[in-house]
MARSE-18016 format. One record per atom (N, C-alpha, C, CB): residue in one letter; atom name; x, y, z. Coordinates in steps of 0.02 Angstrom, whole numbers. Glycine has a CB too. Example, Ala and Ser with C-alpha at 12.3 -4.5 7.8 and 13.67 -1.06 7.14 Angstrom:
NODE   resn   name       px       py       pz
NODE      A      N      660     -284      390
NODE      A     CA      615     -225      390
NODE      A      C      660     -165      390
NODE      A     CB      565     -224      452
NODE      S      N      642     -112      354
NODE      S     CA      684      -53      357
NODE      S      C      645        2      394
NODE      S     CB      704      -30      286
END
This chain:
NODE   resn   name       px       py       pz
NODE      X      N    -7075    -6782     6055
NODE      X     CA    -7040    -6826     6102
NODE      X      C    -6973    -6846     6071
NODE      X     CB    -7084    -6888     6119
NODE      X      N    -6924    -6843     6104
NODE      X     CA    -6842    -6843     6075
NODE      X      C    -6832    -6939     6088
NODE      X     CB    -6769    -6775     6144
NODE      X      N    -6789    -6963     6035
NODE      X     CA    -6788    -7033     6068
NODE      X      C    -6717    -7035     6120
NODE      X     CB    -6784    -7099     6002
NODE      X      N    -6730    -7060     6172
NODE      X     CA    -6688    -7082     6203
NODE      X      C    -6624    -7116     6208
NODE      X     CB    -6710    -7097     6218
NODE      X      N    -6585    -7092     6218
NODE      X     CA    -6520    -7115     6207
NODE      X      C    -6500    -7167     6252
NODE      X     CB    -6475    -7063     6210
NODE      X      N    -6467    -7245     6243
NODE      X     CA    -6451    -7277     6289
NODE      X      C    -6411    -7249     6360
NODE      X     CB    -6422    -7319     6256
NODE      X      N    -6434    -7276     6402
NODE      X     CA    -6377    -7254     6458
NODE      X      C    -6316    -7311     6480
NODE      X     CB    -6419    -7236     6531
NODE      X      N    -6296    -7324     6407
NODE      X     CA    -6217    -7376     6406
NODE      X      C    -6178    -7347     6372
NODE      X     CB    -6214    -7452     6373
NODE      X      N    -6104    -7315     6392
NODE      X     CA    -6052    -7290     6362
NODE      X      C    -6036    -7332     6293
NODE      X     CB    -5996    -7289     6413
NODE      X      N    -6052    -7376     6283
NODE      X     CA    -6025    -7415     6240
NODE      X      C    -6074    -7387     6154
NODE      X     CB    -6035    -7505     6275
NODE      X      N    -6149    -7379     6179
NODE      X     CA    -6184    -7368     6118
NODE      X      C    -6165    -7302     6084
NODE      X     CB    -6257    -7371     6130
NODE      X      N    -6178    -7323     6015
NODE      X     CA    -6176    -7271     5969
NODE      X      C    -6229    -7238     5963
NODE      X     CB    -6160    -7289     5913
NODE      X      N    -6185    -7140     5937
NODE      X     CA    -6253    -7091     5930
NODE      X      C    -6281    -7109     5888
NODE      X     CB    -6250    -7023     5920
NODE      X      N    -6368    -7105     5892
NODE      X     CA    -6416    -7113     5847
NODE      X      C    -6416    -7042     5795
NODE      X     CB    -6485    -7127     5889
NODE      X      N    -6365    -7055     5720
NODE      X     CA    -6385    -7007     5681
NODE      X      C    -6460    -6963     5662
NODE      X     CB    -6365    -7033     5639
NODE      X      N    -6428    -6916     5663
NODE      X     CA    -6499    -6855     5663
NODE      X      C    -6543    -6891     5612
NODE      X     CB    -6478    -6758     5630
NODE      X      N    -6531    -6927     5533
NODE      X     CA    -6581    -6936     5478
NODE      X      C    -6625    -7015     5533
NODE      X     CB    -6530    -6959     5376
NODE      X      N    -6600    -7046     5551
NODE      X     CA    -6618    -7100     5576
NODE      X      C    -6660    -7086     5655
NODE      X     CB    -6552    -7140     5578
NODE      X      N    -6648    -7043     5680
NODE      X     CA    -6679    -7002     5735
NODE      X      C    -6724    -6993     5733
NODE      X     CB    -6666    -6955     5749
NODE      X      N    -6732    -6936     5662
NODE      X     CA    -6816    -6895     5643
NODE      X      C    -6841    -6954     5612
NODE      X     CB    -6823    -6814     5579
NODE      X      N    -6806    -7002     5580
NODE      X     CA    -6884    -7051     5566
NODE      X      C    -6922    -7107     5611
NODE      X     CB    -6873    -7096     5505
NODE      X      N    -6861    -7103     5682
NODE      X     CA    -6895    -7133     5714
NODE      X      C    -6939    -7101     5772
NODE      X     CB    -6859    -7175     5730
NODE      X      N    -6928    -7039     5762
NODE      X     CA    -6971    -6981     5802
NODE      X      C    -7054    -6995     5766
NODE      X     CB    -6932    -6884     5781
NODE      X      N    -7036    -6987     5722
NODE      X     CA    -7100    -6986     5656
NODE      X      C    -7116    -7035     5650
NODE      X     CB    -7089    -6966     5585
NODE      X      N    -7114    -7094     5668
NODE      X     CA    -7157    -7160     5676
NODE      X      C    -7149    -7185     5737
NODE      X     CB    -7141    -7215     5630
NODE      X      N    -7186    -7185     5776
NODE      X     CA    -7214    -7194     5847
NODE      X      C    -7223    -7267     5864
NODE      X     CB    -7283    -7158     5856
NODE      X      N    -7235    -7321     5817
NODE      X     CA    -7235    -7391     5822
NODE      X      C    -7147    -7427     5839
NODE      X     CB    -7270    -7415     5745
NODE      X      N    -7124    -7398     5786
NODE      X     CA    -7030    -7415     5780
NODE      X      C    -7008    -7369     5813
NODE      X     CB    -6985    -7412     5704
NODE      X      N    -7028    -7315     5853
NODE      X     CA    -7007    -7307     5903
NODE      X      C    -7009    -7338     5976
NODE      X     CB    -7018    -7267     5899
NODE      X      N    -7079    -7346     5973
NODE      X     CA    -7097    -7384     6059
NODE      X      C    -7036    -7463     6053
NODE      X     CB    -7221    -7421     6067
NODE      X      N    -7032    -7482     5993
NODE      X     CA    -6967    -7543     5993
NODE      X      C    -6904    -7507     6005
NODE      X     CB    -6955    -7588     5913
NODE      X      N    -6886    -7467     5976
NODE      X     CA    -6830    -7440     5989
NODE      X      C    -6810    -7421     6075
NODE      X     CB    -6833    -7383     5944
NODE      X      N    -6861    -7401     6105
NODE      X     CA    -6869    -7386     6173
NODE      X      C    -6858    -7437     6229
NODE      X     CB    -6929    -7364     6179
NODE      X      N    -6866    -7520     6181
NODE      X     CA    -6871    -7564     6218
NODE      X      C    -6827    -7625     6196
NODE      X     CB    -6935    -7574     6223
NODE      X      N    -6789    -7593     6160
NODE      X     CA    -6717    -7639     6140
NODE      X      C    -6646    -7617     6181
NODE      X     CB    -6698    -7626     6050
NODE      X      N    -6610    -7671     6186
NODE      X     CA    -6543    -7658     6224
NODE      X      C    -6519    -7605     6205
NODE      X     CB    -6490    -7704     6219
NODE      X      N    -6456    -7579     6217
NODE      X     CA    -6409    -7533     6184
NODE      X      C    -6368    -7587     6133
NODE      X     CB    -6356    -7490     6244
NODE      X      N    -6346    -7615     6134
NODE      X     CA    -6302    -7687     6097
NODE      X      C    -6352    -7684     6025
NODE      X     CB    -6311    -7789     6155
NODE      X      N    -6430    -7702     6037
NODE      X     CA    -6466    -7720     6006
NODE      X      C    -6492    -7654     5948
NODE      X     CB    -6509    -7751     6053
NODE      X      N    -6484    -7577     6000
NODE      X     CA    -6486    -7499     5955
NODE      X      C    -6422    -7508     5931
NODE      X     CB    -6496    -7415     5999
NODE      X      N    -6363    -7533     5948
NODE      X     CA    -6290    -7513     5906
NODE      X      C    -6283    -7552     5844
NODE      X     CB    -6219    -7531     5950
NODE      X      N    -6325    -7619     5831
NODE      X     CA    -6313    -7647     5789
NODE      X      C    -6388    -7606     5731
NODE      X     CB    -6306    -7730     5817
NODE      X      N    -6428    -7577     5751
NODE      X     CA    -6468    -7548     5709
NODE      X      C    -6428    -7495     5668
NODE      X     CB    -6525    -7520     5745
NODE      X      N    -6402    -7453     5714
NODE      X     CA    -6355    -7410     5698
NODE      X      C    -6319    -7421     5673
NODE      X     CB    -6332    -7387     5728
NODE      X      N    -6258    -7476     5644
NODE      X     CA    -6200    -7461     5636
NODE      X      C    -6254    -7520     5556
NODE      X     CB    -6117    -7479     5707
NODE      X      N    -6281    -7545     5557
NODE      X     CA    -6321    -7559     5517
NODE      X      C    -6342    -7509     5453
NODE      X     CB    -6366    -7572     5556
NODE      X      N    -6371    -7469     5480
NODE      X     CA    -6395    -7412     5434
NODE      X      C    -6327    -7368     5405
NODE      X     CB    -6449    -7359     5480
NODE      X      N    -6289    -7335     5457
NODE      X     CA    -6231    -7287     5437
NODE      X      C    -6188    -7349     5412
NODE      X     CB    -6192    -7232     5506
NODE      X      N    -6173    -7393     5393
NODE      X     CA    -6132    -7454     5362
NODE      X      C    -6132    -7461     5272
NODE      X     CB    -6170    -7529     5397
NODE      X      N    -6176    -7443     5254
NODE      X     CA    -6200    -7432     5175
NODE      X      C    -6150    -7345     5167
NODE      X     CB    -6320    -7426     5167
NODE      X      N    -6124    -7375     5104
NODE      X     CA    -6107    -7323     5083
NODE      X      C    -6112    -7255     5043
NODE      X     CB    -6087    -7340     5076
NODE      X      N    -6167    -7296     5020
NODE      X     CA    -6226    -7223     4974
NODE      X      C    -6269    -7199     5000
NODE      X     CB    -6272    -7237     4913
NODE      X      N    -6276    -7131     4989
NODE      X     CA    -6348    -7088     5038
NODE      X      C    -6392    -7147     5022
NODE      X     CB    -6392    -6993     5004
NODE      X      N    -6404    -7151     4953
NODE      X     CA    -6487    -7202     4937
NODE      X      C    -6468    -7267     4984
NODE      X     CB    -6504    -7238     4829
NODE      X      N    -6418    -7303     4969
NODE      X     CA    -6412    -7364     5022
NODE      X      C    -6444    -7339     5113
NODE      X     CB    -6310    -7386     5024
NODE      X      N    -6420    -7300     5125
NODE      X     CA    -6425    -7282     5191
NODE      X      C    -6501    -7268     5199
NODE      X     CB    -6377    -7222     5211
NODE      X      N    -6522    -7237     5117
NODE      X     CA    -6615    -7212     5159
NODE      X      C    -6651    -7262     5174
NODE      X     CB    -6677    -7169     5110
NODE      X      N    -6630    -7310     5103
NODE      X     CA    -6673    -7381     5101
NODE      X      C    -6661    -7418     5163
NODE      X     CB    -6652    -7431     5039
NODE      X      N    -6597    -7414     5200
NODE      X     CA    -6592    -7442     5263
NODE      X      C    -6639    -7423     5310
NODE      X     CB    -6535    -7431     5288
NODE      X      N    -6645    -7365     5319
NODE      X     CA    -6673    -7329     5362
NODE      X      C    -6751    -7323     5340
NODE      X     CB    -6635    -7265     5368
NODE      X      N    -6768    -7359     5305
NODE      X     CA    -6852    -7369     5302
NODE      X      C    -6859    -7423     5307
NODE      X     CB    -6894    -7350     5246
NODE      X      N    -6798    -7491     5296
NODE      X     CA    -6799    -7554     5302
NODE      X      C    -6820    -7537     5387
NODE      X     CB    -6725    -7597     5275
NODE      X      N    -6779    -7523     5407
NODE      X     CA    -6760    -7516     5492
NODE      X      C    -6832    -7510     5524
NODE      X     CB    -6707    -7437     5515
NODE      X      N    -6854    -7443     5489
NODE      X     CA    -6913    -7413     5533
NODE      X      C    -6996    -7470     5520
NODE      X     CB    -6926    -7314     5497
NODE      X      N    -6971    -7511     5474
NODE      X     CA    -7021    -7571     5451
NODE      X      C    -7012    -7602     5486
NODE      X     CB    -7021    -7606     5394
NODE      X      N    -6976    -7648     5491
NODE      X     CA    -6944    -7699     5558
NODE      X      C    -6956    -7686     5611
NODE      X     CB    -6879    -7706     5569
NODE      X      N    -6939    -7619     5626
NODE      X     CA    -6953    -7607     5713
NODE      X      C    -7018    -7588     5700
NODE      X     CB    -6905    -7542     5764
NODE      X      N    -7056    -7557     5663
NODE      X     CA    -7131    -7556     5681
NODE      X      C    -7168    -7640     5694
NODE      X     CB    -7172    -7513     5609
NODE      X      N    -7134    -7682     5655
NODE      X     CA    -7172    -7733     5669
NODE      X      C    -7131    -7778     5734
NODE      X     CB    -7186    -7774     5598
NODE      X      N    -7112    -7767     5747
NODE      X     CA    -7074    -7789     5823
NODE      X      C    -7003    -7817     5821
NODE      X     CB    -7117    -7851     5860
NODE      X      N    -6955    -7813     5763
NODE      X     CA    -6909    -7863     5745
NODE      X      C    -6851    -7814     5792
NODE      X     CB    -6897    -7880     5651
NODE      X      N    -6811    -7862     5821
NODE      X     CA    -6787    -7812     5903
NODE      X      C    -6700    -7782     5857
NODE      X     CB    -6764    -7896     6017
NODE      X      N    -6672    -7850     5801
NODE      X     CA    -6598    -7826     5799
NODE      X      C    -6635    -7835     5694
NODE      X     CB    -6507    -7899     5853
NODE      X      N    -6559    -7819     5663
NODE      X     CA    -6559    -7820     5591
NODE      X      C    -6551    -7881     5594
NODE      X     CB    -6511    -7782     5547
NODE      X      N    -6578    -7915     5538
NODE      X     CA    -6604    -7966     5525
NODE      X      C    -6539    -8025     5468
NODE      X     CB    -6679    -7935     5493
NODE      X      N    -6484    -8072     5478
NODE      X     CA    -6444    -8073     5420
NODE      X      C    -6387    -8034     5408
NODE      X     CB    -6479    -8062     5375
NODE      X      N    -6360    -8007     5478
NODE      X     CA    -6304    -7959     5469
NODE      X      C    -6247    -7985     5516
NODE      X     CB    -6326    -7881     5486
NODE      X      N    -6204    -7973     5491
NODE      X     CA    -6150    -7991     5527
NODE      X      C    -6159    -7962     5616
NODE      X     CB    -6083    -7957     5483
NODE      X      N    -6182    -7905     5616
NODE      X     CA    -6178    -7877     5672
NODE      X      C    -6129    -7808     5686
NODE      X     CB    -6163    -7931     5710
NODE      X      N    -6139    -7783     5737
NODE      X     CA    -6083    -7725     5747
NODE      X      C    -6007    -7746     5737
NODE      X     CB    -6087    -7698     5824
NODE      X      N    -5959    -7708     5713
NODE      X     CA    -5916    -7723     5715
NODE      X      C    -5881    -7698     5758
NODE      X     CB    -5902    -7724     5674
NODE      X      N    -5911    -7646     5795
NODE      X     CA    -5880    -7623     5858
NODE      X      C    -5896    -7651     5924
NODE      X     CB    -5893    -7560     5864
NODE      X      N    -5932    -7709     5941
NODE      X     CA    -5925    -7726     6001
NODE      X      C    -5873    -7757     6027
NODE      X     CB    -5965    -7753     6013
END
């Protein structure tokens, strides 16, 4: 099952590494499915925001923790800087 891409011009593409792990966990996905686009752009720009591969993986298992347990945006972040 492919995750779904918002249908708001405004959201950002969900990078491919951040994609397959939320393909591959089915809990932080069904959140992902059921968060705004505003709310996927700030996940996104969250994770690709770290500047080291390792920064970015650890994001991206932070991420897929959080949304498995229901947490809808990043938690302590400034937020997108693109809205």
């Amino acid at each position: 099952m492919a995750v779904k891409k918002p249908n708001n011009k405004a959201a950002h593409t969900v990078p491919t590494d951040l994609r397959k792990a939320l393909i591959s966990t089915p809990q932080a996905r069904a959140t992902w499915e059921d968060i705004t686009p505003l709310a996927r752009n700030e996940w996104i720009c969250w994770v690709t925001s770290g500047k080291k591969e390792e920064t970015r993986s650890i994001r991206i298992q932070k991420a897929l923790s959080k949304l498995t347990d229901g947490m809808r945006r990043p938690c302590c972040w400034a937020g997108c800087p693109h809205r």
